[in-house]
N, C-alpha and C positions, 0 to 999 in steps of 0.2 A: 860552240854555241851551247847555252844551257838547256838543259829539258825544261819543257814548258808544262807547269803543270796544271792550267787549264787556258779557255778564250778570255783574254780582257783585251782591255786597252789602256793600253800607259799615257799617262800624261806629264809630258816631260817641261816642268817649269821654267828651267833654263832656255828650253826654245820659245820661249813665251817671252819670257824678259826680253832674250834677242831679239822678235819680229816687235816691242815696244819701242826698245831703241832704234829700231829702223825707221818707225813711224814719228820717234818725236824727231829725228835729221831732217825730215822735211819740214819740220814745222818752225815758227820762231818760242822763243826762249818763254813767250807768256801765254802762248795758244793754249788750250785749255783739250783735257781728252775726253771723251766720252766712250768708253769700253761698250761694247756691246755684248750683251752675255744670254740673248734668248736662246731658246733651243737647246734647253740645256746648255749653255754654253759653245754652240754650233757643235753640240754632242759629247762633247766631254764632260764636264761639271758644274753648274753654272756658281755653286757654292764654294767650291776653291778655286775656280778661276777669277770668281766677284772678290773674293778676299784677294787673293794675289793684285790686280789690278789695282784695288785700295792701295794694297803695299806699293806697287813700282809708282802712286800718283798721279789716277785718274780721276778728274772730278764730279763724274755722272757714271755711274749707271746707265742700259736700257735693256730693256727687255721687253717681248710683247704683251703680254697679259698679265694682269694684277698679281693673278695665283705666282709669277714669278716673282714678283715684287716681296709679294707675304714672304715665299720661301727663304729668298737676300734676307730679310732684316729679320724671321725668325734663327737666323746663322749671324745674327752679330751684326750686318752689310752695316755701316751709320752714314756713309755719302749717298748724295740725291740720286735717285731711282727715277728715272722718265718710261711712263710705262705708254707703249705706241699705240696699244688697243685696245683702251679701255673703255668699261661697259659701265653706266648708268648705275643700273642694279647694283653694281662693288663701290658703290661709294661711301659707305660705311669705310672697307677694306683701305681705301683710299687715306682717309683723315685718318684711321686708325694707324694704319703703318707707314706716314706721311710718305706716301708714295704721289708723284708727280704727272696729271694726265698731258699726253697729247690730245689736243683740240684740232679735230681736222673738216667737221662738218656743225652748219651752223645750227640743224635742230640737236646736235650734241649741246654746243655750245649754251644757246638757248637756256634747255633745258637743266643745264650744268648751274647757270646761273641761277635760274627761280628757284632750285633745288636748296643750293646754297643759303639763297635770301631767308627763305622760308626757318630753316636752320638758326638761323642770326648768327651766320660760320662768316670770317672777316678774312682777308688779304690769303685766298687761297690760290697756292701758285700752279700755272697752266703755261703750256707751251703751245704756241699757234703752230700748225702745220700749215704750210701754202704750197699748193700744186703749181709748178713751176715748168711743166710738160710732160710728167710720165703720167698723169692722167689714172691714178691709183688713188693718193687720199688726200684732201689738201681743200685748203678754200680757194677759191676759184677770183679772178680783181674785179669780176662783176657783186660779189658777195662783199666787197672789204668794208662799204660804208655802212653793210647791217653791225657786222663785226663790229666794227668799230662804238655802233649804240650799244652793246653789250658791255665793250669793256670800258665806254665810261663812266662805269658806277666801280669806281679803283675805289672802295671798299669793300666788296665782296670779292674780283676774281684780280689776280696780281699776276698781272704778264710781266714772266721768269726770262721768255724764253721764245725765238720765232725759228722754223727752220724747215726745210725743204729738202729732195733729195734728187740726186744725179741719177740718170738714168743710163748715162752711156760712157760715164766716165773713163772705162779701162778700153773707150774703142777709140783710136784716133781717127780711123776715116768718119768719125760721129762729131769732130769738134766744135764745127759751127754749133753743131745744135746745143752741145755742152755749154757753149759761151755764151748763147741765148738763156741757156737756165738759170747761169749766173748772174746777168743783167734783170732777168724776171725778180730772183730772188732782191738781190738789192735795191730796186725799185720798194718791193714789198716792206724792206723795213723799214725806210725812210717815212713808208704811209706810218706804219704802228709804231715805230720807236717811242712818239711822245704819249704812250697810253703805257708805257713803263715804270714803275714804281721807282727802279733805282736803274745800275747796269745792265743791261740787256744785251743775253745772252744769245747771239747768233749761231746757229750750224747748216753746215750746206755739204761739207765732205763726207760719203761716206770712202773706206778704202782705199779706191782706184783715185777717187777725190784729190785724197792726200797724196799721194804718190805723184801726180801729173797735173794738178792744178793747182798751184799758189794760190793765184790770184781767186779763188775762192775758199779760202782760210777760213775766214772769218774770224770769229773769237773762240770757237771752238769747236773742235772734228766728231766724227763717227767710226771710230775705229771697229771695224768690224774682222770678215772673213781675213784679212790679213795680220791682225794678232794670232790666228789659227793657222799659218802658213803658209796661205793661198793667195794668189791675186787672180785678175782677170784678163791678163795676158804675161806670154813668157817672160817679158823684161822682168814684170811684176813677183812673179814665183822666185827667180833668181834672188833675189834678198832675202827671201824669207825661208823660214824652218819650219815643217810643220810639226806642231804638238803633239799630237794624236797618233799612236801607233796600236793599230790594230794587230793582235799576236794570236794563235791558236797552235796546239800541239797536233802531231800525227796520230788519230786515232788506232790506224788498222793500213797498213801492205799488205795490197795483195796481187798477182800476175794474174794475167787476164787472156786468153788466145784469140787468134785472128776469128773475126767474125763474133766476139765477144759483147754486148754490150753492157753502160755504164748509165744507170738511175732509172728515174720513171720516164717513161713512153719510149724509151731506150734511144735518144736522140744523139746518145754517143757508142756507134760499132766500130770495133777496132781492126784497124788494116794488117796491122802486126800484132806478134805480142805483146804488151804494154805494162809499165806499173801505176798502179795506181792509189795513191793515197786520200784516206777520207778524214776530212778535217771535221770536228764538230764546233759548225759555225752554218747556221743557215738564214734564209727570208725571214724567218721571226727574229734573227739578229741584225737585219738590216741589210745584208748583201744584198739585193734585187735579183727575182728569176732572171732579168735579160743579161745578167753578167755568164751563166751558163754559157757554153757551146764555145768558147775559147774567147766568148769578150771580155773576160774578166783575168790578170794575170799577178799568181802569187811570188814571192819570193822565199827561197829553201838554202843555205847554203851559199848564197854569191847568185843563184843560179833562178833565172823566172820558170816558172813550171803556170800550163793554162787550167783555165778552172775546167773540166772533163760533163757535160753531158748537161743536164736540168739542174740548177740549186735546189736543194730539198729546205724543209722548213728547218730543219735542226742540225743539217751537215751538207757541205759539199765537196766533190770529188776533183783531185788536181793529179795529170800525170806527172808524174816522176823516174819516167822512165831512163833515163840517161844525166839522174841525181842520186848521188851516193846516201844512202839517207837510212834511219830508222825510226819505227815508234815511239813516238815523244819528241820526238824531233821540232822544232820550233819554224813557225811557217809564218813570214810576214806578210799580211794581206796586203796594207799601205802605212805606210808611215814615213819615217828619216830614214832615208836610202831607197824608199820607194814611193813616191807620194800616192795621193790617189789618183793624179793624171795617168799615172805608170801603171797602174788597175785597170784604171778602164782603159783600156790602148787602144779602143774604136772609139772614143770617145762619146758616149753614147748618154751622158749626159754632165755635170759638172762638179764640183768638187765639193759645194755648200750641198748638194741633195745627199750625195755618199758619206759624206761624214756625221747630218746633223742624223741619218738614219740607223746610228749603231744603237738598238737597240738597250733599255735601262738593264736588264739581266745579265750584259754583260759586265763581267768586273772592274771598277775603274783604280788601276793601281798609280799610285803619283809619283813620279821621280823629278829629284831635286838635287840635285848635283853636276 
């Protein structure tokens, strides 16, 4: 293993192409993709992963907020950008870097419209959100025939786009309810399809979606946390690669005696003598304090070592007592050959919160090969 000469995290393209081709197997040959790239890219990049994505032949974009939108098309992005939470006040931002709202409430809506009018701005393209049971953002079927007076002035707002989202998709003892979403959903479009300018573009899969429900295809997915490697349950992981490998060197071995303790409030005394290594990697890079006290677990050599005592903001302590090892020594937190299910080995919360959390000052190196 090489010496690691500082904490980044790699981003390994090739495993990204790979969990692409896994996603388009489930799909048919003209389904349409939608890459999902907020959060920084669920923490890695969201500017070379929007570019890559472009390249393997995804036809949307999404991200949450405008500012992400700007950033894609200030980096070259030229495919459609559907941004999920957009504000009012960024509508400038909007026409300017033709980036594409979600509409998912009607004083949005509304407002979106007279905004417009007022403008003398024509055929601007929006995408209906309909709440379909997770009861988060969505117009509601007691709402649809306001909706519907809004969008028949198909001169100012040009419905692109209708879609919804799964809530329980990766649970199978959740089916029924999943197949009630889908029913909801397609009900929905049949009301709006004819207040569409041209083809009307459906989504209803995110992820676990695509992996386990065909029959809610539609004309095109939401690929998300499983372009990054993860799904939401083990069949799911099994396919997939994760991108993202968080790496950090050995700062400092050192031996420690019984009765010894290891960080602040000293929540780790040692029973024997122990070694202990300190990684400079902490809470300000995204680790969580609760991964301290052994719920958190690294990999050294072949070999898991636990994280040792409290996570400090800038470093945390792993023993290595019974790992042959030295300074600089290269320490995988998670990544390929450890994901971050294998991190948190109490499971103690899920893979999208630990990944999207790695910190921007870490370094983000790309590999491609």
């Amino acid at each position: 293993m090489h010496k690691a000469l500082e904490t980044r995290l790699e981003i390994n393209l090739k495993a990204l192409k790979h969990n692409f081709k896994v996603i388009k197997s489930h799909l048919k040959a003209e389904t349409k993709i939608m890459g999902v790239v907020k959060a920084f890219a669920y923490g890695s990049d969201s500017v070379i992963i929007g570019k890559a994505l472009q390249d393997l032949g995804v036809k949307y974009l999404a991200v949450a907020y405008i500012e992400e939108g700007v950033r894609l098309r200030k980096a070259g992005v030229k495919c459609p950008i559907l941004i999920f939470y957009p504000q009012l006040e960024e509508l400038s931002q909007l026409l300017e870097f033709e980036l594409t709202p979600s509409v998912y409430s009607f004083h949005f809506l509304k407002s979106l419209h007279q905004n417009l009018k007022q403008q003398g701005i024509k055929d601007f393209p929006i995408h209906l959100k309909i709440n379909t049971g997770m009861n988060r953002l969505g117009f509601d079927e007691h709402q649809f025939q306001d909706v519907k007076t809004c969008l028949s002035d198909r001169e100012t707002l040009k419905l692109k786009g209708i879609f919804s989202h799964l809530s329980a998709a990766g649970m199978p003892e959740e089916k029924k309810f999943t197949l009630s979403q889908i029913k909801r959903f397609k009900t929905a479009v049949k009301v709006f399809e004819a207040y569409a300018h041209e083809d009307l573009i459906t989504h209803l899969c995110n992820s676990s979606g695509i992996l386990n429900y065909a029959e809610a295809e539609m004309g095109m997915v939401r690929a998300g946390i499983a372009l990054y490697g993860y799904g939401n349950h083990p069949a799911e992981h099994k396919m997939l690669k994760p991108i993202a490998s968080l790496k950090a060197p050995i700062a400092q071995l050192r031996w420690i005696e019984k009765g010894d303790s290891v960080g602040y409030d000293r929540k780790f005394k040692a029973q024997n003598k122990r070694q202990i290594a300190t990684l400079p990697l902490g809470y300000a890079d995204g680790i969580s304090r609760m991964y301290g006290n052994g719920n958190g677990i690294v990999k050294l050599h072949g070999n898991t070592a636990p994280i040792v005592g409290n996570v400090c903001m800038d470093t945390l302590m792993v023993d290595v007592t019974d790992i042959d090892c030295k300074e600089g020594d290269e320490v995988l937190i998670f990544g390929e050959g450890h994901t971050a299910l294998d991190f948190d080995i109490n499971q103690l919360s899920i893979p999208y919160e630990l990944i999207t959390r790695i910190s921007q000052r870490v370094s983000r190196i790309i590999i491609d090969n």
